[in-house]
C-alpha positions as a Markdown table, in Angstrom:
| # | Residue | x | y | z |
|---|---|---|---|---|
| 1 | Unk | 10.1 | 6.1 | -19.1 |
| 2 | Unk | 11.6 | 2.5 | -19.2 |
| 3 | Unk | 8.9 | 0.0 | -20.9 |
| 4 | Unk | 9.5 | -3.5 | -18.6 |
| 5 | Unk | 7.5 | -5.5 | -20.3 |
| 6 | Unk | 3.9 | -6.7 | -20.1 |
| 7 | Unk | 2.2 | -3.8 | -18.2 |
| 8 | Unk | 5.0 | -2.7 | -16.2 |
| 9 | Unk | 7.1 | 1.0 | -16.8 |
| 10 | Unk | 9.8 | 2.8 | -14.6 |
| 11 | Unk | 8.9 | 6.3 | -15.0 |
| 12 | Unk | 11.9 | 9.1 | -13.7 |
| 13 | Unk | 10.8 | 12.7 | -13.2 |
| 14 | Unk | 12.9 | 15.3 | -12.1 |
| 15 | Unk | 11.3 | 14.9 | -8.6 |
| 16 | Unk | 10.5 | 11.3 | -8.2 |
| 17 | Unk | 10.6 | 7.7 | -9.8 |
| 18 | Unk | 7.5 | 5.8 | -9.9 |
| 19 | Unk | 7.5 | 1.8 | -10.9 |
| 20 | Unk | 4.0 | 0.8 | -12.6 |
| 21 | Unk | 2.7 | -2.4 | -12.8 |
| 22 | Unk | 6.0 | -4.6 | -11.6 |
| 23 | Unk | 6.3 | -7.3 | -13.2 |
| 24 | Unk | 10.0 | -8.4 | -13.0 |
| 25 | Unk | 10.7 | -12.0 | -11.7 |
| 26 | Unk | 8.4 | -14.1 | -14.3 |
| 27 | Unk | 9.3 | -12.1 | -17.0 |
| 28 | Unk | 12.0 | -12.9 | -19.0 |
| 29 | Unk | 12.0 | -10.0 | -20.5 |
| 30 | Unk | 12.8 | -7.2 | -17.2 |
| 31 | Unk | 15.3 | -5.1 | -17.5 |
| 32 | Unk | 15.8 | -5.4 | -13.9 |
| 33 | Unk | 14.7 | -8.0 | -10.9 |
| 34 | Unk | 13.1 | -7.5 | -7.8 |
| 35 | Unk | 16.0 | -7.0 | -6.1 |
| 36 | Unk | 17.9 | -4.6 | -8.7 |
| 37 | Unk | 15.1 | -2.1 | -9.4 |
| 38 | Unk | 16.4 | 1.0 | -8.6 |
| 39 | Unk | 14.3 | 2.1 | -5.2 |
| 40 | Unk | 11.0 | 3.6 | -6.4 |
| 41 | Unk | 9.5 | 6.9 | -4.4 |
| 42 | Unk | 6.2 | 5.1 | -5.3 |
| 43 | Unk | 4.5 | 1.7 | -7.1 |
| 44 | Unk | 1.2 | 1.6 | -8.6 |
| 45 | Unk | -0.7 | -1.0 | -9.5 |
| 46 | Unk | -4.0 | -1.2 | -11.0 |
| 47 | Unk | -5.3 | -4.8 | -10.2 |
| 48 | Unk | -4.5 | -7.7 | -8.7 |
| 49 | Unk | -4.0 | -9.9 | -11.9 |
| 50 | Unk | 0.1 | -11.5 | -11.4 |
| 51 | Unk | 1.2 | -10.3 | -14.7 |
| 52 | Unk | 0.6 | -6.4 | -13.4 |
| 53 | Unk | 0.8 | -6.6 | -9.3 |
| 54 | Unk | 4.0 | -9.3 | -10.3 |
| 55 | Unk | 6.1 | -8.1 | -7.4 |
| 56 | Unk | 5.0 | -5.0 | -5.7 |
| 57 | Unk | 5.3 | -6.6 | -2.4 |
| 58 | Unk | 8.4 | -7.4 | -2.6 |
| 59 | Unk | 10.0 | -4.4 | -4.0 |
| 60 | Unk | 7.9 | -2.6 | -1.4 |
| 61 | Unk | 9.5 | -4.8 | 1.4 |
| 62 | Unk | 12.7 | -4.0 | 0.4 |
| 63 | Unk | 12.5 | -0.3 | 0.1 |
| 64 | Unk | 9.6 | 1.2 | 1.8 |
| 65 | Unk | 7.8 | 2.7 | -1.0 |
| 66 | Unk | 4.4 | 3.3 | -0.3 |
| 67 | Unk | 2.4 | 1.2 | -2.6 |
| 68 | Unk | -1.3 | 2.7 | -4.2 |
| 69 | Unk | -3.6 | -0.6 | -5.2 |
| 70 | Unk | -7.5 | -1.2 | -5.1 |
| 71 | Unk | -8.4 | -2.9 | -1.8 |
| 72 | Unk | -7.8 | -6.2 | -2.5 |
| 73 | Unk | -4.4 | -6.1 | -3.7 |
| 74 | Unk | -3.8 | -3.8 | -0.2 |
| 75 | Unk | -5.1 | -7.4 | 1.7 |
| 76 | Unk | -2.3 | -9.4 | 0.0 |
| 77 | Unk | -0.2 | -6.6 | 0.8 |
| 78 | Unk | -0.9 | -6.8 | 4.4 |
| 79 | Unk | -0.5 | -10.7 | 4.1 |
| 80 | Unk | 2.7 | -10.3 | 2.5 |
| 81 | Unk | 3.6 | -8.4 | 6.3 |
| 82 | Unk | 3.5 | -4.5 | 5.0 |
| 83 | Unk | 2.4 | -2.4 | 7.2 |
| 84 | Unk | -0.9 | -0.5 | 7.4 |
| 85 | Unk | 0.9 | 3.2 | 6.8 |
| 86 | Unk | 2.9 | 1.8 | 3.6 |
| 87 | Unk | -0.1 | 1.1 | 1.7 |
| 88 | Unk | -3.3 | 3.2 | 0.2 |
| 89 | Unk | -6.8 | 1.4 | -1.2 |
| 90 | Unk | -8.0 | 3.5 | -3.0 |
| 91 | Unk | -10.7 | 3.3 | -5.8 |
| 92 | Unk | -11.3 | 6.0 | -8.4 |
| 93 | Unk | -10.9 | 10.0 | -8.2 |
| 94 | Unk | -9.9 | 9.6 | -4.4 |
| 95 | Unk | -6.3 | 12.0 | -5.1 |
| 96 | Unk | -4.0 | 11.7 | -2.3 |
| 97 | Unk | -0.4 | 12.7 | -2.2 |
| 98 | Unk | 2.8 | 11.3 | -1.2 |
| 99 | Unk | 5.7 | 13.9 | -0.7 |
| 100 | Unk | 5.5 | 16.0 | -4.1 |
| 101 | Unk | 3.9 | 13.3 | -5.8 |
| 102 | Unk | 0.1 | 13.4 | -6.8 |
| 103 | Unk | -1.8 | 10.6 | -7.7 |
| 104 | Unk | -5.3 | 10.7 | -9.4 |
| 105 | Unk | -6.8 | 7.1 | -9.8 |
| 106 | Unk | -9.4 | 7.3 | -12.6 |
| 107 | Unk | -12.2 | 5.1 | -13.9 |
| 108 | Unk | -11.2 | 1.4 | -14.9 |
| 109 | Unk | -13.3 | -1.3 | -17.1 |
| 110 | Unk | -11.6 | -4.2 | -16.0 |
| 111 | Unk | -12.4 | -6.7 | -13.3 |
| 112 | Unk | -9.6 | -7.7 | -10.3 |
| 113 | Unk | -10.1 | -10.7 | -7.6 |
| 114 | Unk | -7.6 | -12.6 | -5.4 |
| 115 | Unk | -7.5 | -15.2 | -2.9 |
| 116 | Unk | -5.7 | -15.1 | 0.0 |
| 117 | Unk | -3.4 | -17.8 | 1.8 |
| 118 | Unk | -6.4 | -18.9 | 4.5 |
| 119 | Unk | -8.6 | -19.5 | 1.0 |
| 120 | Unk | -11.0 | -16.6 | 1.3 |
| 121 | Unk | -11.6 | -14.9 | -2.3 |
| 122 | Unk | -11.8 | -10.6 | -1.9 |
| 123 | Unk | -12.5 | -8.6 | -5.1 |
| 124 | Unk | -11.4 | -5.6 | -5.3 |
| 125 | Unk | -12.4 | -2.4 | -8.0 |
| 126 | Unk | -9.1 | -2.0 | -10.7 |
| 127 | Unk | -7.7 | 1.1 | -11.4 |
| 128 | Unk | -6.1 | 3.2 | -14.5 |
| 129 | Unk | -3.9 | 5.8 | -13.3 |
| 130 | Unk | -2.8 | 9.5 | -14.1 |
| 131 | Unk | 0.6 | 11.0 | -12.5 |
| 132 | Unk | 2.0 | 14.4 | -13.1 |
| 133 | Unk | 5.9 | 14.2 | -12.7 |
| 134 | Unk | 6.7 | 17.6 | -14.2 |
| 135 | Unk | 4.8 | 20.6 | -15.3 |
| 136 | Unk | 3.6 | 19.5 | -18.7 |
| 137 | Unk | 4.5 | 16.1 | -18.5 |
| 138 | Unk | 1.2 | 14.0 | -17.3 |
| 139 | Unk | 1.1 | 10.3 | -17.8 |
| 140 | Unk | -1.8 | 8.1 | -18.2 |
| 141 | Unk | -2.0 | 4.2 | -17.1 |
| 142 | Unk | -5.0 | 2.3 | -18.8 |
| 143 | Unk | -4.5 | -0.5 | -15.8 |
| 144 | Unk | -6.0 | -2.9 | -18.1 |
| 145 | Unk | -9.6 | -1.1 | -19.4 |
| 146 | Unk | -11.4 | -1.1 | -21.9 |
| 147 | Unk | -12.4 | 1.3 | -24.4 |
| 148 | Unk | -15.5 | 3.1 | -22.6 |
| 149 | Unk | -16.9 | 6.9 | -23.1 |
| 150 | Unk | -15.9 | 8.1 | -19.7 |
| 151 | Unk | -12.5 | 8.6 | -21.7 |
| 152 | Unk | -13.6 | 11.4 | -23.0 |
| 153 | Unk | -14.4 | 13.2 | -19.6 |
| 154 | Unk | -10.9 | 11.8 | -18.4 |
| 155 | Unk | -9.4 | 13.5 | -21.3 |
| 156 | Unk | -11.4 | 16.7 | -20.9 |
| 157 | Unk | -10.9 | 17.3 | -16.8 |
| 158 | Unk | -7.6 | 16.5 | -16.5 |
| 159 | Unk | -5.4 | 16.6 | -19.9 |
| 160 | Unk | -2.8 | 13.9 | -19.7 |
| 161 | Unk | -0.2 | 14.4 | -22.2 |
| 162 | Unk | 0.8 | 10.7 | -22.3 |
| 163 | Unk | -1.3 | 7.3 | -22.7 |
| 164 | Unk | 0.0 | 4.0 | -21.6 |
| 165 | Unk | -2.5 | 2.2 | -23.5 |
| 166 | Unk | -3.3 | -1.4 | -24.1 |
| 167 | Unk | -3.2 | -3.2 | -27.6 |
| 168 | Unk | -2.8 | -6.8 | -26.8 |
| 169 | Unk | -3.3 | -9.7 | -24.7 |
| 170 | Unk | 0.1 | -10.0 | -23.1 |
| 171 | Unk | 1.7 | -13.0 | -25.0 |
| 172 | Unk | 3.8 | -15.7 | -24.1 |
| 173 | Unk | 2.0 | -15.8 | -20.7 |
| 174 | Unk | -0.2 | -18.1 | -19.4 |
| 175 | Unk | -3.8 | -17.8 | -19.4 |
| 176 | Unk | -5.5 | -21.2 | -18.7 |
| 177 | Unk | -9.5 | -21.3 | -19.0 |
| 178 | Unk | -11.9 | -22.1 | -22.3 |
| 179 | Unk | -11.6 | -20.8 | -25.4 |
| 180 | Unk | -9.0 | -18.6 | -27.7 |
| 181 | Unk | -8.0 | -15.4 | -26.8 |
| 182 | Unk | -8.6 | -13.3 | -30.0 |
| 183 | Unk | -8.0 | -9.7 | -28.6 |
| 184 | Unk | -6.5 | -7.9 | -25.3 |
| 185 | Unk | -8.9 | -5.6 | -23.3 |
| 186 | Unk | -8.3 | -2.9 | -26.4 |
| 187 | Unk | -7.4 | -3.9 | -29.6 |
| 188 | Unk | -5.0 | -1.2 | -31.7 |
| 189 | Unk | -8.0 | 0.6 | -33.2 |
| 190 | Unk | -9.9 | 1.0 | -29.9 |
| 191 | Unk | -6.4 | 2.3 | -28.5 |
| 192 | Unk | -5.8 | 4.5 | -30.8 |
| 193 | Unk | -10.1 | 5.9 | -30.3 |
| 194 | Unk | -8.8 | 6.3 | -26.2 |
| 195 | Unk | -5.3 | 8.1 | -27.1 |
| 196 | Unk | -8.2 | 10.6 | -29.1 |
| 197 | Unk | -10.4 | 10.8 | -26.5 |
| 198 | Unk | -8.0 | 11.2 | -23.9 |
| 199 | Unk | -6.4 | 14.4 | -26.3 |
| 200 | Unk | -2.8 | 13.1 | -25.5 |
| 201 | Unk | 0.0 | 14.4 | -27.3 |
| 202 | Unk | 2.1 | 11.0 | -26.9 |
| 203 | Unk | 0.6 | 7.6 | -27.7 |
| 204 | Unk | 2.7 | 4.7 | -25.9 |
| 205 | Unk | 2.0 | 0.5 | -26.7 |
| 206 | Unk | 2.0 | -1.7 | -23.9 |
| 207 | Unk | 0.1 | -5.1 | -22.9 |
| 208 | Unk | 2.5 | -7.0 | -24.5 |
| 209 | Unk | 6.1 | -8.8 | -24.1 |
| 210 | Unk | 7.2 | -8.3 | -28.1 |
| 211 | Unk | 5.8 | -6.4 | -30.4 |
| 212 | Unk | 3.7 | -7.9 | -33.0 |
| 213 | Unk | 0.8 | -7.6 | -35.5 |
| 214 | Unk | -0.9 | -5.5 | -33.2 |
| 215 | Unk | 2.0 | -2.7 | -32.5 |
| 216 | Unk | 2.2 | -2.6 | -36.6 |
| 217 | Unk | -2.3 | -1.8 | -36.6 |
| 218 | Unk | -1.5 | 0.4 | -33.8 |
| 219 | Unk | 1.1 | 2.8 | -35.5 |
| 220 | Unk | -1.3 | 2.6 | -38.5 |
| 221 | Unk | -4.6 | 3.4 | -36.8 |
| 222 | Unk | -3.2 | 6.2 | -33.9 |
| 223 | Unk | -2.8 | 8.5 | -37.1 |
| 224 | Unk | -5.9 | 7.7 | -39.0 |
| 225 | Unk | -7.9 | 8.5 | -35.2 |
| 226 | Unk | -5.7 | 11.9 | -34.6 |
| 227 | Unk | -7.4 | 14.7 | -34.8 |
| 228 | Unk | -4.6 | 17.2 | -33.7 |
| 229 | Unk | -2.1 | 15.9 | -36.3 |
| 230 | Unk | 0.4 | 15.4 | -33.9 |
| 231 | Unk | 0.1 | 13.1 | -31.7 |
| 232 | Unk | 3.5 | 10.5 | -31.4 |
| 233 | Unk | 3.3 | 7.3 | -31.4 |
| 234 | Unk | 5.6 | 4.9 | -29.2 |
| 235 | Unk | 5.8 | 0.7 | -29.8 |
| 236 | Unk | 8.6 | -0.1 | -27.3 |
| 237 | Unk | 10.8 | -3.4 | -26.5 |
| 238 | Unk | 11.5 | -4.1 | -22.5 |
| 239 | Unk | 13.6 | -2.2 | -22.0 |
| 240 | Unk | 13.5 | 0.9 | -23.8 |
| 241 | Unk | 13.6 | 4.3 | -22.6 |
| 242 | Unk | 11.1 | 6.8 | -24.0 |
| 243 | Unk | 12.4 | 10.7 | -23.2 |
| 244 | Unk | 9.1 | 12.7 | -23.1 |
| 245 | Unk | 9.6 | 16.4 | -23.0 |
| 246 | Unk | 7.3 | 18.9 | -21.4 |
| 247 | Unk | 3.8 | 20.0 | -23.3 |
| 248 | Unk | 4.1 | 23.8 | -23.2 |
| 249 | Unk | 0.9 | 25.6 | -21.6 |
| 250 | Unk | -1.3 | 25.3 | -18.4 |
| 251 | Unk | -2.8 | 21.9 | -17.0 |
| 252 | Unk | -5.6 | 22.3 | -15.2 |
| 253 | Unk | -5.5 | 20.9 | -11.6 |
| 254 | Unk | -4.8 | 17.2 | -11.6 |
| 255 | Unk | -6.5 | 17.6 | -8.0 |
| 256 | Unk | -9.4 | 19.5 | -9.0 |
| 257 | Unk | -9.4 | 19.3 | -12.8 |
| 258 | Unk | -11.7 | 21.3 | -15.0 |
| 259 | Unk | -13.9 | 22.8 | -11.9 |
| 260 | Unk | -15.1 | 26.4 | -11.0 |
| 261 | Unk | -12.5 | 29.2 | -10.1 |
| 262 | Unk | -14.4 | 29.4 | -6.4 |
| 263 | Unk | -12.2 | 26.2 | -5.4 |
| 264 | Unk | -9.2 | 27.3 | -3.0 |
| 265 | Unk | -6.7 | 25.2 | -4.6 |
| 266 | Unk | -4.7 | 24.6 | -1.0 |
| 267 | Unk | -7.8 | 23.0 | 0.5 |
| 268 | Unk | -7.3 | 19.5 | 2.3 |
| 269 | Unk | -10.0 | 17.8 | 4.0 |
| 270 | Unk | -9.3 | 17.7 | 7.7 |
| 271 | Unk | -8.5 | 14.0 | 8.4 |
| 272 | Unk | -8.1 | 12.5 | 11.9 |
| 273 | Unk | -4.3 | 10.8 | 12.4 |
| 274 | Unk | -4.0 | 7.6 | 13.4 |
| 275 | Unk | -6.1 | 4.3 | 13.2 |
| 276 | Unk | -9.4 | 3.9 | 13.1 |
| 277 | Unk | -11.4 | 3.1 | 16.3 |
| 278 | Unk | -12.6 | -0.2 | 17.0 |
């Protein structure tokens, strides 16, 4: 896992690479640009803020990855002259595959709006994220949320073993509008309350360009809200490369989760190809 900076993280499985939230050109921080990121099998992002869509078009452009966004990020997608088959709205617990990769979109408490080159506004509903790139290794994006309850049901149906989790306003960004930001969508305690209720084994800081007060409160409080007395916590610098090794013992089903035996776990719903009729 490469931290970018901001929101944004290279993740490399033994399968697949995945690029979250990316961020490159406007941040002076990337490791890489848009046009040096290693081609992604996938991009994810959560919401159609700049700092965390940054430049998914392009990258998507270039490579043909298939891109995974809430509907109003897929209309500046299709603006930006993707095509239709290289992009999936989704919203929350719709799971789809691409190739061997699973994707499982999960509640987000965040807001995500954008307005389009002919001046119409669309709003779209943001997304957090949870990607299985190896047995035992299953990786939690918090998009942007808040803290909110429904991280405990996360935690209990699926088991990610790795939270991406906000701690910070992203600084040295700007972010025009009344008033003084005092906190990011989580501040380090509430983070460390969702690595807890999310029961994964590896905490990770992001929502931030360099670390400061709040990666110090985070590394403080992650310990005082464990209850396993392991978890590990991670405050990385773009650029970094976190090595996360396999959590021994049995996931349940990212597509299914925590559900009755009775499921056949090789059911698909029967879809229709092609487009959709006029």
């Amino acid at each position: 896992m490469r931290f970018l900076g901001a929101s944004g993280f290279e993740i490399v499985g033994p399968r697949f690479r995945l690029l979250m939230e990316p961020f490159l050109r406007h941040n002076p921080l990337a490791p890489y640009t848009p046009e040096d990121v290693p081609n992604p099998d996938l991009i994810l992002v959560s919401h159609a803020a700049w700092d965390h869509m940054g430049d998914a078009a392009e990258i998507a452009m270039r490579t043909g990855a298939p891109v995974v966004c809430p509907g109003d990020v897929a209309e500046l997608m299709f603006e930006a002259g993707l095509p239709v088959e290289q992009v999936r709205p989704t919203i929350w617990n719709l799971c789809y595959a691409f190739g061997d990769i699973v994707v499982r979109p999960v509640e987000c408490h965040h807001w995500s709006s954008a307005k389009l080159k002919d001046g119409r506004h669309v709003a779209g509903v943001p997304l957090s994220f949870i990607v299985e790139t190896e047995p035992g290794v299953r990786i939690y994006h918090f998009g942007d949320t808040c803290l909110f309850p429904g991280m405990r049901m996360i935690g209990e149906l699926y088991q990610p073993t790795v939270g991406i989790l906000g701690i910070a306003q992203t600084d040295g960004l700007p972010d025009p509008g009344a008033g003084q930001v005092l906190t990011g969508e989580m501040n380090p305690d509430e983070a460390a309350q969702a690595a807890e209720w999310l029961g994964v084994r590896h905490a990770i800081a992001t929502h931030y360009m360099e670390p400061g007060p709040e990666a110090d409160e985070f590394r403080r409080r992650v310990p005082v809200r464990d209850t396993t007395g392991q978890r590990i916590v991670h405050v990385p610098r773009a650029g970094d490369v976190i090595t996360i090794e396999p959590v021994e013992g049995e996931l349940p089903s990212l597509t299914w989760g925590r559900t009755s035996e009775a499921w056949d776990h090789s059911y698909r719903p029967s879809m229709a190809d092609g487009a959709i009729p006029g």
